[in-house]
N, C-alpha and C positions, 0 to 999 in steps of 0.2 A: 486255091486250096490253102489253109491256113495250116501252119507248122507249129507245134508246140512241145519243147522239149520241156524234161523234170527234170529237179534236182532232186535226188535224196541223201536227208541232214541223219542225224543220231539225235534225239535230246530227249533225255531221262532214259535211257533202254527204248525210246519209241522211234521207231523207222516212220518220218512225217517226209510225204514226197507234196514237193510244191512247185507249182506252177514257175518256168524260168520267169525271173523279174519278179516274182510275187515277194511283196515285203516283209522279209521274216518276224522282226517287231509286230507288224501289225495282225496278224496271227496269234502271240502272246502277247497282249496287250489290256489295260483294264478295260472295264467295259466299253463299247464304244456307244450304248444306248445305256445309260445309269439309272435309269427307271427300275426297280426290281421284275423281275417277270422274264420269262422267256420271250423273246421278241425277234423274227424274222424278217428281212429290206432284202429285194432284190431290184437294184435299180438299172433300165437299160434304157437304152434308145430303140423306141418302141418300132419308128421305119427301117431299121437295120435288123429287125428282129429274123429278117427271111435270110441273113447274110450267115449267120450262123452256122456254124459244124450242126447235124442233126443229133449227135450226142447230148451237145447244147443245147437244142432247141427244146427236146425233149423234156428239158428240167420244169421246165415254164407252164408245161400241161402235165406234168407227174403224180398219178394219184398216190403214189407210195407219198411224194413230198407234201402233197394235200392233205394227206391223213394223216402224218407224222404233226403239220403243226397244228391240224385240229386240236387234236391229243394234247400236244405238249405249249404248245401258246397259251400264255397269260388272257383272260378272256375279258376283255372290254364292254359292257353292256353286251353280252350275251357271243359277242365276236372275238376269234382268235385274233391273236395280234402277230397276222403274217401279213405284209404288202408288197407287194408287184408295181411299180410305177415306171413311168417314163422320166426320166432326165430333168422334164420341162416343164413337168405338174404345175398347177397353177391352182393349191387349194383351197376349198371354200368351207369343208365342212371336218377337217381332219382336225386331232388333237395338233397338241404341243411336238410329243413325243415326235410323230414321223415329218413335224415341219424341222424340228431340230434335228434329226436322224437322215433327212437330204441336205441338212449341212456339212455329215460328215466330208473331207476331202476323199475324192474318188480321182484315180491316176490311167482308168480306161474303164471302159464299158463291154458287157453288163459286170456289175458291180454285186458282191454278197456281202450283207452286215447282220452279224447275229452275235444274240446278246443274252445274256442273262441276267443283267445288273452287277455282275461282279465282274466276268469274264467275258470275252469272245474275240469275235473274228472281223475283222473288217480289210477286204482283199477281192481280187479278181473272182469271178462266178467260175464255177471249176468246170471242165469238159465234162463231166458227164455227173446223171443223177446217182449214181453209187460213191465218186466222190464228193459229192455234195451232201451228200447221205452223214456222209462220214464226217464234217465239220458241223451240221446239225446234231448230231449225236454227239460231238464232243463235248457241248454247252447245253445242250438239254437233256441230256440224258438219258 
């Protein structure tokens, strides 16, 4: 069973509870995809996916979270700009954007990066889709 304690910070009048270990910079930081547009990366390791908290696991098949980036993703030839990958991608048909966007540095797996060209978030994938909910709403609004 996996153990995960929070921290809760103050900054600006807002109570932000974050994951222990989770990079507080990297939370407020500029963008981490500089493209304009709302853009979501969830990157994991696709054979560890059964290892998961089901809190976790949940996030990955979430129709709240599927219809949030429908909606609010920048749309590329006709597709939202959300992606699910594995670690180890190998691709043949994808932009720039999410080939440069698996370059960001990731410190554990699964990994969340969102972006809206000015701001975001680039840090641990949160226990559950109500907080994850909550750092997609903060940059997309």
């Amino acid at each position: 069973m996996l153990a995960v304690a929070v921290v809760a910070i103050g900054i600006a009048s807002q109570n932000v509870v974050l994951p222990v270990g989770c990079d507080l910079p990297a939370m407020f930081q500029s963008a981490p995809i500089s493209e304009s547009g709302f853009r979501v990366l969830i990157v994991e390791e696709a054979q560890e996916r059964v290892k998961l908290p089901a809190s976790q696991l949940a996030i990955f098949t979430s129709q709240e979270l599927t219809n949030y980036c429908d909606a609010k993703c920048v749309k590329v030839n006709n597709t939202p700009e959300y992606r699910i990958y594995d670690k180890d991608i190998q691709f043949t048909n994808e932009s720039d954007v999410w080939k440069k966007a698996m370059q960001i540095e990731r410190k554990s797996l699964p990994w969340l990066i969102v972006s809206n060209g000015r701001s975001g978030y680039s840090g641990p994938l949160p226990l559950t889709i109500d907080e994850t909910m909550k750092v997609l709403k903060r940059y997309g609004g």
